[in-house]
Structures are given as C-alpha cells and as structure tokens.
C-alpha positions as CSV (number, residue, x, y, z in Angstrom):
1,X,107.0,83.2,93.4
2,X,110.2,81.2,94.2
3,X,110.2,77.8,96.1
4,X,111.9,77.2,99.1
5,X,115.6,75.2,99.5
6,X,115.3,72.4,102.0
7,X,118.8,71.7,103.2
8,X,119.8,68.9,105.6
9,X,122.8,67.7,107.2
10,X,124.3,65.3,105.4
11,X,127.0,64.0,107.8
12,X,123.8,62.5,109.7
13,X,124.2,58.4,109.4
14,X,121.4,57.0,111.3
15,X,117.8,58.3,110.1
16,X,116.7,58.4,113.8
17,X,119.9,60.5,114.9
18,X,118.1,63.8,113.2
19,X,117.5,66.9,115.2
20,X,115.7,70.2,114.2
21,X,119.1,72.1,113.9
22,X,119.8,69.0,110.8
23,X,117.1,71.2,108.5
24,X,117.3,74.6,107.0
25,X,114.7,76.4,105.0
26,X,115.8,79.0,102.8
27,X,114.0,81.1,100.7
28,X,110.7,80.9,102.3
29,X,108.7,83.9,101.3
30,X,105.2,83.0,103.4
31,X,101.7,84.7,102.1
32,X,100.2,87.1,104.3
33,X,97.8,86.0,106.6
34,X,94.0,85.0,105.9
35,X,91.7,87.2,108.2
36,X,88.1,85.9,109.1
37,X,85.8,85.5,112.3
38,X,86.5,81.7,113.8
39,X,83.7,80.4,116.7
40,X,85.3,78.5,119.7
C-alpha cells in the first residue's frame, strides 16, 4: 500500500498565518473500518 503526499502552501511566510485550505492529502487510501460492540 502507497503512502500518502502531504502538500502545503509554500507561499505561506508566517508559521501562525496557516489555514486548513494550506494542506492537501493526496493519495490517502484509508483501511476499512474496525467493527466491535463499545459500552457508553
């Protein structure tokens, strides 16, 4: 199974100027879900 590509805007300057809409995630090929009984 092939990894994910993380891309991110690099015409960001300031670290704390990054949105959501900076990072991508292409690629992603998630496992199907684990079933099971959970208490609450």
């Amino acid at each position: 199974r092939a990894l994910p590509t993380m891309h991110i805007n690099l015409n960001v300057q300031d670290i704390f100027d990054f949105k959501f809409e900076d990072f991508t995630l292409e690629g992603y090929d998630p496992h199907p879900p684990i079933k099971g009984v959970v208490a609450v």
